[in-house]
C-alpha positions in Angstrom: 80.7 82.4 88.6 79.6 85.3 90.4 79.2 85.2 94.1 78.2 88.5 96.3 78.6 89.8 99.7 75.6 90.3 102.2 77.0 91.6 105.5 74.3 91.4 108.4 74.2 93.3 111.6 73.1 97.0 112.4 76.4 97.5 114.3 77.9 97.8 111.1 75.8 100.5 109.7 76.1 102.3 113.0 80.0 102.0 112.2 80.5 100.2 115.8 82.3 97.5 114.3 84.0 97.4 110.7 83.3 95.3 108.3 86.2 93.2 107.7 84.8 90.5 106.7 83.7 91.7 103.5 87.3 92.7 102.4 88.4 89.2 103.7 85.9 87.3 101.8 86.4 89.6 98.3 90.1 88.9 98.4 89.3 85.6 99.4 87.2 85.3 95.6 89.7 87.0 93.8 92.4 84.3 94.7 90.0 81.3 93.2 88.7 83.5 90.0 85.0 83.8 91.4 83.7 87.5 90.5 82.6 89.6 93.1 80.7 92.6 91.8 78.2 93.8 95.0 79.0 93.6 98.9 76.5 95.2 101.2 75.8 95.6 104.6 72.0 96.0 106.4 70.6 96.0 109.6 68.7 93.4 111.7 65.2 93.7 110.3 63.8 90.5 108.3 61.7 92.6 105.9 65.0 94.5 104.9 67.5 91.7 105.5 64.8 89.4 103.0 64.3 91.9 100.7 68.2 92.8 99.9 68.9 88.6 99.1 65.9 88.8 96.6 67.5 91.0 95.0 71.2 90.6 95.4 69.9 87.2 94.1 68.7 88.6 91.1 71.5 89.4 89.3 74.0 86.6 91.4 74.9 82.9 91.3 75.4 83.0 94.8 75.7 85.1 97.8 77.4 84.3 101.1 75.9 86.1 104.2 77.7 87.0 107.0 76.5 87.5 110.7 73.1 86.7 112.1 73.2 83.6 113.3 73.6 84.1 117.0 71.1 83.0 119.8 69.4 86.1 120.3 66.1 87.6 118.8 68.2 90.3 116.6 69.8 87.3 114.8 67.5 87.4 111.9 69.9 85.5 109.2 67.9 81.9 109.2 63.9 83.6 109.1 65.5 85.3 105.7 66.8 82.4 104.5 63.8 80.2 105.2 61.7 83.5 103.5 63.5 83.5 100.2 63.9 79.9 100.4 59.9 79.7 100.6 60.1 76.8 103.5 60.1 76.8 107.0 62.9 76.5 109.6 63.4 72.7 111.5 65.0 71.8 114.5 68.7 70.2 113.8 69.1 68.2 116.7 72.6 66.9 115.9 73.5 70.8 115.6 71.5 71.2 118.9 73.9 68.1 120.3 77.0 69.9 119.7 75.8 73.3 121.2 75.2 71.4 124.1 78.3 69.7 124.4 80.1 72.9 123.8 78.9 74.5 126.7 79.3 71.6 128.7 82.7 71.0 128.0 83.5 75.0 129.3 81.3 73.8 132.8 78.3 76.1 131.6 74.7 76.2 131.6 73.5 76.4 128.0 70.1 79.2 128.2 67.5 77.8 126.1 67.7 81.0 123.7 71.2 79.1 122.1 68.6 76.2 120.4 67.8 79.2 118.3 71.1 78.0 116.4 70.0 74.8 115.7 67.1 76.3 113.4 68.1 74.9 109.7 65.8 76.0 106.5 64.2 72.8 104.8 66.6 71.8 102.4 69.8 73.4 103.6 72.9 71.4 104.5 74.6 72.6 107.4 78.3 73.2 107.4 79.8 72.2 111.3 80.6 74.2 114.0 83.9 74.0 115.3 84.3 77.0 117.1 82.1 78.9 118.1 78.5 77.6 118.6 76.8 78.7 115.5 76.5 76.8 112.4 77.2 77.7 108.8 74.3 76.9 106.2 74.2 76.1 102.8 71.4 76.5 101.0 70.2 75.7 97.1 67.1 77.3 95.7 66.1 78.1 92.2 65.3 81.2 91.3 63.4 81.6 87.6 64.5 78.0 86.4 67.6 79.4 87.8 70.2 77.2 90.7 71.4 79.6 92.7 73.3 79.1 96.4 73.0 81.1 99.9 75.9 80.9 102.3 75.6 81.6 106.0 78.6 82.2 108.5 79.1 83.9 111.8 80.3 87.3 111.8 82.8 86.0 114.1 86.0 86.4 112.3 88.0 83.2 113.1 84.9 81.2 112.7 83.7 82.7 109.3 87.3 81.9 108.2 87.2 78.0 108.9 83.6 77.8 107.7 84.5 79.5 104.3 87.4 77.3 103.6 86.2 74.2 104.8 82.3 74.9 103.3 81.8 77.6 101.0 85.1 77.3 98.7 85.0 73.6 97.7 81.2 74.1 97.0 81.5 77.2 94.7 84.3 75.3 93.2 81.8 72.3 92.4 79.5 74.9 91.3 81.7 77.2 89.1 83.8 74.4 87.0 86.1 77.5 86.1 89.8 77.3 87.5 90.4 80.4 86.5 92.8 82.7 88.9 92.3 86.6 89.7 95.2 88.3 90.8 96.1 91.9 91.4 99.0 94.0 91.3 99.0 97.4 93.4 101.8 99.7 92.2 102.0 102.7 94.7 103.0 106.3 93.8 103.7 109.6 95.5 104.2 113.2 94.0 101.0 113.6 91.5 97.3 114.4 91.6 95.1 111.8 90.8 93.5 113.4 87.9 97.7 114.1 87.0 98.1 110.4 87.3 95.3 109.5 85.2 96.1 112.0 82.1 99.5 110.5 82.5 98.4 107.3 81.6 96.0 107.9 79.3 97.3 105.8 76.7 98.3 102.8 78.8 94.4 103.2 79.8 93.0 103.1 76.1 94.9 100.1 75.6 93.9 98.0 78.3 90.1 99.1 77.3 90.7 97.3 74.4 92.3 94.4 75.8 89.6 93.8 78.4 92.3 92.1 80.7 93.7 92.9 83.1 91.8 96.5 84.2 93.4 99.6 86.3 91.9 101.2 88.9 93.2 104.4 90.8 92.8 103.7 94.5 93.4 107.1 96.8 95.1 106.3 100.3 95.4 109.9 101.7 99.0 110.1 103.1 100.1 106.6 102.0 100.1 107.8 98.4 97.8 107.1 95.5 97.5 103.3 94.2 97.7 102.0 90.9 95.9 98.6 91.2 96.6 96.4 88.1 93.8 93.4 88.3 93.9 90.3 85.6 92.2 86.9 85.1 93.6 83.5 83.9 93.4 80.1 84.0 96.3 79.7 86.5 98.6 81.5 88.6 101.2 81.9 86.5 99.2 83.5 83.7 98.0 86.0 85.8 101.8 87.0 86.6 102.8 87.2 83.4 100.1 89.6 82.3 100.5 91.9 85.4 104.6 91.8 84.5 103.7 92.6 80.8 101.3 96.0 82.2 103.5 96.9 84.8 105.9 97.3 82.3 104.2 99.7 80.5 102.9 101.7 83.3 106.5 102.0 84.9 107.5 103.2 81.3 104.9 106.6 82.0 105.4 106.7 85.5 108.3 105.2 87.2 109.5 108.4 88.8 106.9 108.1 91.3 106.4 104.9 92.2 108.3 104.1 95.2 106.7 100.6 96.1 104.4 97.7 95.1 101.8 95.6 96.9 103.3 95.4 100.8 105.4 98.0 100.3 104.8 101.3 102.1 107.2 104.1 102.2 109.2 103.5 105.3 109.6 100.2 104.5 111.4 101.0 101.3 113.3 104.1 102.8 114.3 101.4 105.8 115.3 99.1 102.9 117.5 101.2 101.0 119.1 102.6 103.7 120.3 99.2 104.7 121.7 98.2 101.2 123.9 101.4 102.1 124.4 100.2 105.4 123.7 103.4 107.1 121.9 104.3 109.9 119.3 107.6 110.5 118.9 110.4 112.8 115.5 112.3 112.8 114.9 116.2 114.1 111.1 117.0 114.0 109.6 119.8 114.4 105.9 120.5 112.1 105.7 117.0 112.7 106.1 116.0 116.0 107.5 112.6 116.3 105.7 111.4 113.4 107.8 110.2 111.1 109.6 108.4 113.8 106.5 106.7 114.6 106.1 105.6 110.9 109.8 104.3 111.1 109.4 101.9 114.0 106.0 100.9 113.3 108.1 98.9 110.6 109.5 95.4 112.4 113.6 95.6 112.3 113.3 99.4 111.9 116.3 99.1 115.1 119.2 98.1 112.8 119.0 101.4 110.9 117.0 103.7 112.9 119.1 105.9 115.5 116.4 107.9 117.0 113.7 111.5 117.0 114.3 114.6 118.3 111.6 116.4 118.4 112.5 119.7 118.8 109.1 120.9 119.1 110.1 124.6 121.0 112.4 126.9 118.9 114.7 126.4 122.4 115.1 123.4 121.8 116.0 123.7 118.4 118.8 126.2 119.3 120.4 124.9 122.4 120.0 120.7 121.2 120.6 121.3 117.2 122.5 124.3 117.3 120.1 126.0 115.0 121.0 129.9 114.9 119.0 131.8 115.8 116.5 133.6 112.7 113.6 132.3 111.6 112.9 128.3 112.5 111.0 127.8 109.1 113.1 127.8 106.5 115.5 126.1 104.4 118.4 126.9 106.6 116.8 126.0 109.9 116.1 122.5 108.7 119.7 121.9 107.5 121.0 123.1 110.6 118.6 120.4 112.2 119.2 117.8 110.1 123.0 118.3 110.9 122.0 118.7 114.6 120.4 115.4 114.3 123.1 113.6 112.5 126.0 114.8 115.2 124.1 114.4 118.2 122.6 110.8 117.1 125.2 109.6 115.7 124.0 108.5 112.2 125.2 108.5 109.2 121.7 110.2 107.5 119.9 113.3 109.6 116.6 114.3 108.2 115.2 117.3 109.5 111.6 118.7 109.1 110.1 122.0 110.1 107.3 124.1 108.9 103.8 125.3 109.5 100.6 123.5 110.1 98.3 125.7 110.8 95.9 127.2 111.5 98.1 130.9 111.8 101.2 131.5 109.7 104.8 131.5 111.5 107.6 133.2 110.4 105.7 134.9 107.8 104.9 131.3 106.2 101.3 130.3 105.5 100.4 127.5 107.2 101.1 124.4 104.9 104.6 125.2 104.3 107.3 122.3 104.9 110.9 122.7 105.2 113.2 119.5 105.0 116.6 119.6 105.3 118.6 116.2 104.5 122.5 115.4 105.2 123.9 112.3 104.2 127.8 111.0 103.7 129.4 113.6 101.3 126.2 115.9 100.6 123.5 117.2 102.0 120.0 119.7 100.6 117.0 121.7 102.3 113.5 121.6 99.9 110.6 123.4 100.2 107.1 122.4 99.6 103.7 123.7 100.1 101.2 120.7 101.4 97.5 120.9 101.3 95.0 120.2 104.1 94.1 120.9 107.3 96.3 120.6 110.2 96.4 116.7 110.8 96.5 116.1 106.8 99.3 118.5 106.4 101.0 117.2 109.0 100.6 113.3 108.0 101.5 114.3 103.8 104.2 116.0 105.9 105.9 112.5 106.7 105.3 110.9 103.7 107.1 114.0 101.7 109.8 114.1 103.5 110.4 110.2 103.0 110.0 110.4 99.3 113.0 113.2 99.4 115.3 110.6 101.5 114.2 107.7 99.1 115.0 109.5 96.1 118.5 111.0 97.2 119.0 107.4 98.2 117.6 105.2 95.1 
């Protein structure tokens, strides 16, 4: 069963609102086995709108569209319908009743435009409104000798939701008679190129070719590390686990020295994690990064029982008369150790992580811009790195955070 994504709505193409939906709804198919190869989005015009569901219908089973349905002329979901459908659009009045009720129940005057909603294609079965005042359609045609289905649903997040669950699941369900499950596993890395991280799995990846199932897929999330996204098919649940166990396995085997995390994971939450199982608590000094990797910390919930606190120790100054950095050049190895000490002693924590460096766009301390210097002291050691990060000011900044992290999580692990 194969079952696409048609988002509607020339506020998405004008990036004025994301499309969430169409992640939603894609995950949403995964979880029940239904393939989803296509989602698009296009604006409010009929012709293009009509013209996209032809041909999305084409190569589909069925294809749920999303958005359109309000009161107002732009909401040009049901004409498209009706037009592919070849039949015309007919007043629903118990659809009509419930509008009406809605907005009497809230002490408000429906305007005569809302009726709009109560436009159903011939043929169509409606799926109910519950909360919001726009109804959800499902509609059979045949295309070539072919059944085929179109969904509709608000763009309205909390309504789509209900009206997928409660309407479009069972139905493709019904439709597909396949229980089969899709289920993925996202193992997440940091420290290689993505070109590195393929060649390093090279043979992992000839071998799955063969095997069909499960696939891989490389996924690049800028400063939250590069994703390896293991994705297999069964006939339950627990299949799907025990492949994605079996290939995990042998992708750990090639390159378990940089994956830090899986699925939910994300670098501070492991670093958090670990530092707990040590029962220690973390002192920050920034510098290059400005309070950043503080932020990162506490965006995490609970981040309080191990996290001490930031200095950000922006101005050399400050560095000198807070950290009792010497005085010398403020990017380098030594700085950073005497900031991570700094950190350590006037935080009280048992870890102090110190970073300094140069962002750009003018070199400091005779450093090109890109250099980063962490220093890291911990109960009975302590060690300063240097790395040279790529990118522009914010980018360097942001790998920055996530660097310096990976150096605490691996002294830790």
């Amino acid at each position: 069963m194969r079952c696409d994504v048609l988002a509607v709505g020339t506020e998405l193409l004008l990036g004025q609102i994301i499309d969430s939906n169409s992640a939603w709804m894609g995950e949403q198919l995964a979880a029940q086995g239904i393939d989803s190869l296509v989602q698009v989005k296009v604006g409010d015009n009929v012709g293009r709108i009509t013209a996209m569901l032809r041909r999305m219908l084409a190569d589909s089973d069925a294809v749920i569209m999303c958005g359109g349905l309000g009161p107002t002329h732009d909401d040009l979901t049901r004409e498209a319908i009706a037009a592919v459908m070849g039949v015309e659009l007919m007043p629903d009045d118990d659809v009509a009743d419930v509008i009406r009720t809605m907005f009497e129940s809230r002490g408000r005057h429906m305007p005569d435009n809302n009726l709009r909603q109560a436009m159903v294609p011939v043929g169509a079965t409606v799926i109910p409104q519950t909360r919001g005042t726009a109804p959800g359609l499902v509609c059979p045609l045949e295309i070539d000798g072919v059944d085929k289905v179109v969904f509709a649903v608000p763009g309205v997040p909390h309504e789509m939701h209900d009206m997928f669950e409660r309407g479009i699941l069972p139905e493709l369900k019904r439709r597909s008679g396949d229980p089969s499950v899709i289920a993925s596993r996202i193992l997440l890395t940091w420290g290689e190129s993505e070109s590195g991280l393929n060649e390093r799995l090279d043979d992992v990846i000839a071998q799955l070719e063969t095997a069909g199932n499960p696939t891989l897929a490389f996924l690049a999330s800028g400063w939250n590390g590069l994703k390896v996204r293991l994705t297999a098919k069964a006939a339950d649940a627990d299949g799907c686990r025990v492949m994605l166990d079996e290939w995990e396995a042998r992708v750990r085997a090639e390159i378990d020295d940089i994956v830090f995390g899986v699925d939910g994971d994300s670098m501070e939450s492991v670093v958090l994690d670990l530092l707990r199982r040590r029962e220690w608590s973390i002192g920050l000094a920034e510098s290059v990064t400005g309070g950043l990797v503080g932020a990162r910390l506490t965006s995490i919930p609970g981040a309080s029982d191990v996290f001490r606190g930031s200095i950000v120790s922006y101005a050399t100054e400050v560095k000198q008369q807070v950290l009792d950095v010497p005085d010398g050049p403020v990017v380098s190895e030594a700085a950073a150790l005497s900031m991570a000490r700094g950190a350590r002693r006037v935080l009280g924590a048992d870890v102090g992580l110190a970073l300094t460096g140069v962002a750009g766009p003018a070199e400091q301390d005779g450093m090109p811009a890109g250099t980063l210097c962490v220093g890291l002291v911990w109960p009975g050691g302590e060690s300063a790195r240097t790395l040279r990060l790529p990118g522009l000011r914010e980018q360097m900044r942001q790998f920055s955070v996530i660097s310096s992290l990976d150096l605490l999580r691996r002294t830790l692990a």
